[in-house]
C-alpha positions as a printed NumPy array, in Angstrom:
array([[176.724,  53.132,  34.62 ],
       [177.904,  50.99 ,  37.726],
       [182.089,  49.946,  37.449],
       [184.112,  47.073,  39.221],
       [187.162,  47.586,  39.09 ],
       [190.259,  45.065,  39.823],
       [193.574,  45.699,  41.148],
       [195.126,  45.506,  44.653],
       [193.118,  47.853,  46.841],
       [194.083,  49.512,  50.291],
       [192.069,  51.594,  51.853],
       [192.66 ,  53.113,  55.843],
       [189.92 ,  52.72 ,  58.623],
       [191.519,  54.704,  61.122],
       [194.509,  56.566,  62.825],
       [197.657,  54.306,  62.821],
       [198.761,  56.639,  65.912],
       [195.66 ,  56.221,  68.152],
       [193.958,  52.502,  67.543],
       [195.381,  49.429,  67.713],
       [197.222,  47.963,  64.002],
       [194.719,  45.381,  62.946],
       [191.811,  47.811,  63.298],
       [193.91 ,  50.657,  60.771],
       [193.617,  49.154,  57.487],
       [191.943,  46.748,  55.058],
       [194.095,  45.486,  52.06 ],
       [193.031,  43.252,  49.404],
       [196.181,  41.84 ,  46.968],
       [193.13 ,  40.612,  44.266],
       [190.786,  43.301,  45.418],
       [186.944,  44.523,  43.671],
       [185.757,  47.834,  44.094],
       [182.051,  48.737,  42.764],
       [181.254,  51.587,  42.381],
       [177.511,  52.623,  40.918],
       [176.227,  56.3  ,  40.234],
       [179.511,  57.895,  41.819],
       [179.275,  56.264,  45.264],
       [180.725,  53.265,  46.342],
       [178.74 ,  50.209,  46.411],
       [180.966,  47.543,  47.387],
       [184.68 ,  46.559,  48.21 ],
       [186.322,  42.98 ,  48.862],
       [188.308,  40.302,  47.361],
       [187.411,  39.392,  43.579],
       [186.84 ,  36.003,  44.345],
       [184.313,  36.622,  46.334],
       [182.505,  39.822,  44.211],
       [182.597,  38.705,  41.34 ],
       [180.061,  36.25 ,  40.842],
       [177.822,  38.533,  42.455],
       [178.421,  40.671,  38.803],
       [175.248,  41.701,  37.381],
       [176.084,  41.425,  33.133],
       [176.004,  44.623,  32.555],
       [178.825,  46.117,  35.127],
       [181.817,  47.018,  33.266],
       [184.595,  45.516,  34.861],
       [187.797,  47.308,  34.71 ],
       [191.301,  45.52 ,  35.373],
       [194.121,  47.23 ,  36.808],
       [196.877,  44.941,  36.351],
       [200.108,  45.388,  38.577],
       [198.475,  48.506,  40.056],
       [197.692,  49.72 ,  43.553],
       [194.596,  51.243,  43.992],
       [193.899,  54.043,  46.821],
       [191.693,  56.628,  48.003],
       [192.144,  60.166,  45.808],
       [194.652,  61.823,  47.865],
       [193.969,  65.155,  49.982],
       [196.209,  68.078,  49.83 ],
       [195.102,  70.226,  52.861],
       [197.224,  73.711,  52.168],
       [197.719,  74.633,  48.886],
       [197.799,  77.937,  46.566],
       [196.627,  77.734,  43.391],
       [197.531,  81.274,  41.801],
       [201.629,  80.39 ,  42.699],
       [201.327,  77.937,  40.235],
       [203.61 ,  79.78 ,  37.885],
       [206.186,  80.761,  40.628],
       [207.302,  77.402,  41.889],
       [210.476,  77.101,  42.278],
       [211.221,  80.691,  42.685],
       [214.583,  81.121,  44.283],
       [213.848,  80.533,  47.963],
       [215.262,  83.322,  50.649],
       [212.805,  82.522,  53.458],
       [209.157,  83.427,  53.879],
       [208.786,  87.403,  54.547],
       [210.905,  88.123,  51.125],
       [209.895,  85.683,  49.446],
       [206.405,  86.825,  49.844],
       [207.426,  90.174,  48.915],
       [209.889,  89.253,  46.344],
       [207.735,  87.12 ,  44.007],
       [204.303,  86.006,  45.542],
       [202.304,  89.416,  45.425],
       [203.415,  90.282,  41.903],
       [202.075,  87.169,  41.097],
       [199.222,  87.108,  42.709],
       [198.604,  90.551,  41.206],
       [197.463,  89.05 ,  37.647],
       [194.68 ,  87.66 ,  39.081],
       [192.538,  90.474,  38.837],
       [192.086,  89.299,  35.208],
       [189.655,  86.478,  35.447],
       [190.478,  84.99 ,  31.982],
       [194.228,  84.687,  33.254],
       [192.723,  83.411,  36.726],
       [190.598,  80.892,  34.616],
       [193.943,  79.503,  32.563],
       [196.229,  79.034,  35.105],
       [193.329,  77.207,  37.218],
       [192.947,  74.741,  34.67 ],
       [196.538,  73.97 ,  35.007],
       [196.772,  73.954,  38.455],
       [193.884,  71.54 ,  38.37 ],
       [195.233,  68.978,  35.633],
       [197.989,  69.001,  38.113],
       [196.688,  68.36 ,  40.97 ],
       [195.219,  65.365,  38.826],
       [198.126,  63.977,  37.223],
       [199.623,  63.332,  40.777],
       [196.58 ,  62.006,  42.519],
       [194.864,  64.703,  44.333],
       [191.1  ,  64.518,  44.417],
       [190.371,  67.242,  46.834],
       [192.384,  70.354,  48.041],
       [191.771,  72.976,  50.107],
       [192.453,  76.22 ,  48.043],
       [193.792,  79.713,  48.441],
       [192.882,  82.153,  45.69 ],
       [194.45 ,  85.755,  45.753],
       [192.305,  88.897,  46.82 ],
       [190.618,  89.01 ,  43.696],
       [187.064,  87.876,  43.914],
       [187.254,  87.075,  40.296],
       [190.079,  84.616,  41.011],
       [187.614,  82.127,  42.917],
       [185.174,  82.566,  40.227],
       [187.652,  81.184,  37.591],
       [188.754,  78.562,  39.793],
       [185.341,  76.951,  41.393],
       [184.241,  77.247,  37.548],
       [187.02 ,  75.129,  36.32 ],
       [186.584,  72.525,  39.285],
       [182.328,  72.627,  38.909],
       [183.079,  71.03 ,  35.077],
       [184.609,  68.05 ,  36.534],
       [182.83 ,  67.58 ,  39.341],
       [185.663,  67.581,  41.893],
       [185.555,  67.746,  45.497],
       [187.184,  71.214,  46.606],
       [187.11 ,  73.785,  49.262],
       [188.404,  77.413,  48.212],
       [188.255,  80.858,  49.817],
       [189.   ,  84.396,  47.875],
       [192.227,  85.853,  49.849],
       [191.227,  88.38 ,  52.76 ],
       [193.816,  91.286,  53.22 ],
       [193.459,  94.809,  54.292],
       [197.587,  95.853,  55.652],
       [200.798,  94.846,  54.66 ],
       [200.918,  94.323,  51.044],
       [200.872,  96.059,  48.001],
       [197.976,  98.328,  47.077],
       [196.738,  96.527,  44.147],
       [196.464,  93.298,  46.903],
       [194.605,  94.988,  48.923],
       [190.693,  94.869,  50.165],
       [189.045,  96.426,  53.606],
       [187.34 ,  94.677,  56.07 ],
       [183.907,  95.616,  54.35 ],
       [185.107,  94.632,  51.077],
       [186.248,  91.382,  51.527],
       [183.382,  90.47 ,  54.371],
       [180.762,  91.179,  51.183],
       [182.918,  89.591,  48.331],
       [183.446,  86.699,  50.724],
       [179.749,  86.216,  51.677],
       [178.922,  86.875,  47.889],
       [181.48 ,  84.005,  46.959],
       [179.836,  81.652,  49.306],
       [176.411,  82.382,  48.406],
       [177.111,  81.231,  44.892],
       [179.392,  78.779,  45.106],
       [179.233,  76.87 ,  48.894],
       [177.606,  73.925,  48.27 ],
       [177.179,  74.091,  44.788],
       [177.709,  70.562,  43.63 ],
       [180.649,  69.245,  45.514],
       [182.516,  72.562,  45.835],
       [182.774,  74.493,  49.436],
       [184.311,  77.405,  50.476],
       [186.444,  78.559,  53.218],
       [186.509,  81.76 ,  54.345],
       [190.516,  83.096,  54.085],
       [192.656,  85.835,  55.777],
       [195.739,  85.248,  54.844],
       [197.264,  85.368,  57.847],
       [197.777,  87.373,  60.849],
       [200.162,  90.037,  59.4  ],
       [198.247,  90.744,  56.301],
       [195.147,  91.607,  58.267],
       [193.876,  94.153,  60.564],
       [192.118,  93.25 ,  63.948],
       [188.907,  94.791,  62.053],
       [188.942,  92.627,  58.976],
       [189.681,  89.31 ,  61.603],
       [186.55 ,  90.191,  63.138],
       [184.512,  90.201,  59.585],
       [185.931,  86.736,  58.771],
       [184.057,  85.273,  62.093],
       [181.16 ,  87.411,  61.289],
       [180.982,  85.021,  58.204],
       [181.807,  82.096,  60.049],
       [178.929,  82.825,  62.594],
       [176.616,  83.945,  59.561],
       [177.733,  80.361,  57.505],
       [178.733,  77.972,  60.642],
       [179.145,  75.024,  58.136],
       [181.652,  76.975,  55.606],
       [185.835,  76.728,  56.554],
       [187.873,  78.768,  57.321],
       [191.804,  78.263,  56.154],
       [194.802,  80.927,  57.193],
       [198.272,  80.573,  58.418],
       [200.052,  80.282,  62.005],
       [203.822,  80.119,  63.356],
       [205.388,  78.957,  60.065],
       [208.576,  80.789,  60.755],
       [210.581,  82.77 ,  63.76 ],
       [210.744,  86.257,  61.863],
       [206.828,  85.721,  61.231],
       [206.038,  84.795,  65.052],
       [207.573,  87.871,  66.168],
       [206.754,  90.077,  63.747],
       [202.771,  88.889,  64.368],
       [203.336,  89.39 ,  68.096],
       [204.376,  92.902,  67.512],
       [201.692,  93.79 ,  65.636],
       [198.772,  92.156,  68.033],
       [200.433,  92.99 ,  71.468],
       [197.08 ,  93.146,  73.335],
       [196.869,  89.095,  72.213],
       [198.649,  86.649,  74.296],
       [200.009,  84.13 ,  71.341],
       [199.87 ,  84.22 ,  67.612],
       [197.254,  81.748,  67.799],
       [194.582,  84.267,  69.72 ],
       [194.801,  86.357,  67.257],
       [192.818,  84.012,  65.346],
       [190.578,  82.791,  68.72 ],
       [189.742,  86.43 ,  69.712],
       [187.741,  86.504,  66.443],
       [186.43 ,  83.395,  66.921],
       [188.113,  81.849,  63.821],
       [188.804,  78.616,  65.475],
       [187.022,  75.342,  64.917],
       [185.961,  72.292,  63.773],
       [186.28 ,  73.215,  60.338],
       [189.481,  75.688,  60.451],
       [192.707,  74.219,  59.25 ],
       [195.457,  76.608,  60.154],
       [198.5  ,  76.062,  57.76 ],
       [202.214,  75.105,  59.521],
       [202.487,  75.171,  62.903],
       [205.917,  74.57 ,  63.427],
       [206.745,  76.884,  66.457],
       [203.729,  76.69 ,  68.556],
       [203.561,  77.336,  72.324],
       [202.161,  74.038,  74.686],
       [199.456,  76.841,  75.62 ],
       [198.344,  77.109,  71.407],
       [198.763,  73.469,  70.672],
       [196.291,  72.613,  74.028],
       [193.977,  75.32 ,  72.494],
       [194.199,  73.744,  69.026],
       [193.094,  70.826,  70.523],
       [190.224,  71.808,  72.819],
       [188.626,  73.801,  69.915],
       [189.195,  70.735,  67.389],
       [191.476,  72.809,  64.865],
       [193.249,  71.346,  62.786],
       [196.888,  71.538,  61.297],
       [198.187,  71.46 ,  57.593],
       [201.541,  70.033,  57.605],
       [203.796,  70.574,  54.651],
       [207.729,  69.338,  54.799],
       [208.804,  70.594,  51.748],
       [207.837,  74.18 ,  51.52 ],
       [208.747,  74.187,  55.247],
       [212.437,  72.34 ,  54.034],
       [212.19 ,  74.906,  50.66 ],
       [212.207,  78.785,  53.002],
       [214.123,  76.952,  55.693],
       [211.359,  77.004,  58.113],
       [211.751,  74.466,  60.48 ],
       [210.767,  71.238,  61.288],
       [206.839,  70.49 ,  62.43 ],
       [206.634,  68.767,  65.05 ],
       [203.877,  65.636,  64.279],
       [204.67 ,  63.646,  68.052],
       [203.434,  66.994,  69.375],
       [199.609,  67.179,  67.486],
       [199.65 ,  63.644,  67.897],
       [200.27 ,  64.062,  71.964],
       [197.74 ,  66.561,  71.619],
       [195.065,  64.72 ,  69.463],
       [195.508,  67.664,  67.064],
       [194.005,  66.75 ,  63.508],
       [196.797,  66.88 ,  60.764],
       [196.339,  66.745,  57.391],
       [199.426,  66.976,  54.273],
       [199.662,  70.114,  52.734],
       [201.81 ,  70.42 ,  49.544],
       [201.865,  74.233,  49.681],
       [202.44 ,  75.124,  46.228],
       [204.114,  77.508,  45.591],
       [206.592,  77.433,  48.313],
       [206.232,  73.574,  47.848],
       [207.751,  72.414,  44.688],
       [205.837,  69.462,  44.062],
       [202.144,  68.498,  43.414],
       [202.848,  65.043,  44.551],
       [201.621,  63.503,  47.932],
       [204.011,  60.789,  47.382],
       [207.054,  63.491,  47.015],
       [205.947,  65.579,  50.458],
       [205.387,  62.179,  52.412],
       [209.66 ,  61.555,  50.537],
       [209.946,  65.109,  52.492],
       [207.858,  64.364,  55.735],
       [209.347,  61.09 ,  56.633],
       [213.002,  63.465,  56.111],
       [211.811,  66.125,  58.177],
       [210.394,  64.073,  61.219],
       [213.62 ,  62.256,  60.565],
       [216.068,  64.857,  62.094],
       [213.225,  65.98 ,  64.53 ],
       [214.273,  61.991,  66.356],
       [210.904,  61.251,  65.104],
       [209.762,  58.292,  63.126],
       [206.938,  58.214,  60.446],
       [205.673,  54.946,  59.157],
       [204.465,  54.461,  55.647],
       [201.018,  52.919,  57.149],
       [200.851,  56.457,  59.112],
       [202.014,  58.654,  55.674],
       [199.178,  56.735,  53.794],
       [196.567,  57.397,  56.392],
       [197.924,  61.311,  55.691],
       [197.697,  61.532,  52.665],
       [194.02 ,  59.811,  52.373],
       [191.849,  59.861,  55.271],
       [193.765,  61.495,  57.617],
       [193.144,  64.656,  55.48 ],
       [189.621,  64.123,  55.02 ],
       [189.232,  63.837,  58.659],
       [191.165,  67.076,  58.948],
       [188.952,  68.954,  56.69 ],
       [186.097,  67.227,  58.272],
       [184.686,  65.219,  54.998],
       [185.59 ,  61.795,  56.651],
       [182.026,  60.819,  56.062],
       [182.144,  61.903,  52.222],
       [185.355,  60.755,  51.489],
       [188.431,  59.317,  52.384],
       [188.248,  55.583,  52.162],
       [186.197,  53.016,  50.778],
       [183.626,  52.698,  53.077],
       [179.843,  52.24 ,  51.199],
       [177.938,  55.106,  50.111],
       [181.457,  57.517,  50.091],
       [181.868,  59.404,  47.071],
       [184.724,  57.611,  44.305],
       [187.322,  59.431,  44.367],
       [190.66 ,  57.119,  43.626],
       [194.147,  56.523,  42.028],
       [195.756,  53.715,  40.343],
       [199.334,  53.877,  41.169],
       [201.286,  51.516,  38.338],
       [203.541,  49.717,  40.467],
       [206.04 ,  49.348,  36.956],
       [206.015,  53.348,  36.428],
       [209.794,  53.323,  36.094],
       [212.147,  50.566,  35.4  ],
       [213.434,  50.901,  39.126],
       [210.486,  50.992,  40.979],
       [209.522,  48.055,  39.384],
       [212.887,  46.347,  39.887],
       [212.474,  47.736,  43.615],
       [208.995,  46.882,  44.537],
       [209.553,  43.226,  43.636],
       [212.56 ,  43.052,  46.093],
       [209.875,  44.07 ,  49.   ],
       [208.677,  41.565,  50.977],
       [205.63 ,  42.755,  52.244],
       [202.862,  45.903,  51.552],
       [204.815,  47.646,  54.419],
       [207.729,  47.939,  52.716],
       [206.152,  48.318,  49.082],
       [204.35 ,  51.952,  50.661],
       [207.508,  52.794,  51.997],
       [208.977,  52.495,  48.629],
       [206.411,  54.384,  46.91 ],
       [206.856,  56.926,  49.461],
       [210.667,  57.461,  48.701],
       [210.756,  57.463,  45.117],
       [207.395,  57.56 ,  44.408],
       [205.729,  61.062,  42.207],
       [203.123,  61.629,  39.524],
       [204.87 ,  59.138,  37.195],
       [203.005,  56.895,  39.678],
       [199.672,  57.851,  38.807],
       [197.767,  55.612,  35.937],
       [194.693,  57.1  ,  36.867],
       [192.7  ,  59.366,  38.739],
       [188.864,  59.095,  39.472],
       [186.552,  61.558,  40.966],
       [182.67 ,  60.576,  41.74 ],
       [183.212,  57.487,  39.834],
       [184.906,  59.426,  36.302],
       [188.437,  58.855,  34.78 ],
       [189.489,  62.789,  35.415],
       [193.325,  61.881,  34.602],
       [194.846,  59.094,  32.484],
       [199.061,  59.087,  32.172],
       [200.293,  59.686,  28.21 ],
       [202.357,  56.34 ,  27.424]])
């Protein structure tokens, strides 16, 4: 059944960093967006839509609300659900401390299956239409999650963990292992309605040259699947990664000698990158998952955005549960604006928006799919209640203009925010009064 619904609508056309400001946005204060089998069909002011109503469109008002793309969360771990807020240390012990125990229960698919569903009403209840996943080792773990995503229809890119060193046996695969579970995972499940996978070594330290080499193998074998890891997230990391590939000339070529770099590889942090990696980034059109607070959380450091912006490095916002400690987009753009804040850096709430929406989709490469608005994208969206709380009410009526109004959302903004979320045209989430 086609749907029109009402509200004020804002939707981003392109980079607020690279084209000029009145070619970046479209915002409509008494906005109509149609939307017929899952796709959208139209978008403009009411006034003008609205005679054009055939009689039997539903029309849906959204009084007082904002309504935006779904938002994209481009790093995330779904089986560290139950371990946020874990007492921090920083990111070698904390790994070692409380991730891999965790991540041990996922060998039980039934457990995988329960906490996915949580993880995934989550994700909902603060806005986030698409994600791109970790799951643990466990091939079983994927399973339970694409299974729990396939029944509402959502737009998400996964990949089944890929370690053969540096962990505990029962987190372990080999480089043959995890090359057929991989290729076993994508063969069911890439593609398979509006799921994708992305093939995922953890990260340099967690795998051997060997297994590297298997993960391109399936990139070569699959050249439209993803592939997702992590890169120069912290000093004790960097080192420790150049000590254990001293016949590579970066951390980053550890990842380009097996020809994991790409159009569709989104490399996780990025803080403390060499000129050389961040000039290679950009040649080979990787892109970068930024994500202030679990960066802020293990004391990290500060990513540098003016840096894969020089660069024309895609960046996308990761939330990076379970180091992160929100599912909210709003409450890591509260952290990224902080963060680029004691870099000297400034980061404007038309930029944060652009993050959070269509700058990830153009990070993960679905900029055609999804995103924004434009006609024939898939309808993914969230109503943000502009009278959530009592103060952000009071606050949003002191602003003067829809600058200022995302900036406040941005601050104090969080899943209180979210009325609704939509995927492919369906109410997926609806706040409890």
């Amino acid at each position: 059944m086609a749907t029109a619904h009402r509200a004020s609508i804002l939707h981003f056309l392109a980079d607020p960093d690279q084209v000029a400001a009145a070619d970046v946005y479209q915002y409509f204060a008494d906005g109509l967006l149609l939307i017929d089998e899952g796709k959208v069909s139209a978008l403009g002011q009411a006034t003008d839509l609205l005679p054009t109503l055939a009689a039997d469109i539903e029309l849906i008002e959204h009084p007082n609300s904002l309504l935006l793309p779904g938002f994209v969360d481009t790093h995330i771990h779904y089986p560290q659900t139950e371990m946020i807020a874990s007492y921090g240390e920083s990111l070698l012990p904390w790994l070692n401390k409380y991730t891999f125990p965790t991540e041990a229960q996922f060998a039980d698919e039934d457990y995988a299956g329960t906490i996915a569903e949580l993880f995934l009403t989550e994700l909902l209840r603060a806005g986030t239409t698409t994600a791109l996943v970790f799951g643990t080792v466990h091939k079983q773990s994927i399973d339970a999650f694409f299974t729990a995503c396939s029944s509402k229809n959502l737009r998400m890119i996964a990949g089944k963990a890929m370690m053969d060193r540096n962990a505990p046996d029962n987190l372990l695969d080999t480089a043959e292992s995890s090359y057929h579970d991989s290729k076993a995972l994508i063969e069911k499940w890439h593609k398979h309605g509006r799921l994708q996978y992305a093939v995922t070594p953890r990260f340099a330290g967690t795998s051997t040259e060997q297994q590297l080499a298997k993960a391109g193998q399936l990139l070569t074998e699959f050249p439209d699947v993803y592939l997702q890891s992590h890169i120069a997230e912290n000093v004790d990391e960097v080192a420790w990664i150049e000590s254990l590939f001293p016949q590579r000339k970066n951390y980053l070529d550890c990842y380009d000698h097996a020809g994991l770099l790409g159009r569709r590889s989104i490399l996780a942090h990025g803080i403390h990158l060499k000129d050389e990696e961040w000039q290679r980034l950009a040649a080979s059109e990787t892109g970068i998952a930024f994500c202030p607070s679990s960066n802020l959380f293990l004391g990290s450091g500060l990513f540098p955005l003016s840096t894969a912006t020089k660069h024309k490095v895609n960046v996308g916002l990761g939330t990076d549960i379970g180091a992160g400690t929100s599912f909210s987009l709003l409450q890591t753009l509260n952290d990224a604006y902080k963060v680029l804040q004691l870099r000297g850096e400034t980061l404007s709430p038309l930029k944060s928006f652009y993050l959070a929406t269509l700058g990830g989709a153009t990070t993960l490469d679905l900029q055609d799919v999804i995103g924004n608005f434009g006609i024939g994208k898939e309808a993914d969206f969230v109503v943000i209640d502009k009278s959530c709380t009592p103060f952000i009410d009071y606050r949003l009526r002191q602003c003067q203009d829809l600058f200022e109004q995302l900036f406040v959302l941005s601050m104090l903004g969080d899943d209180r925010a979210i009325a609704q979320t939509w995927a492919a045209g369906v109410l997926v989430h609806q706040r409890q009064p």
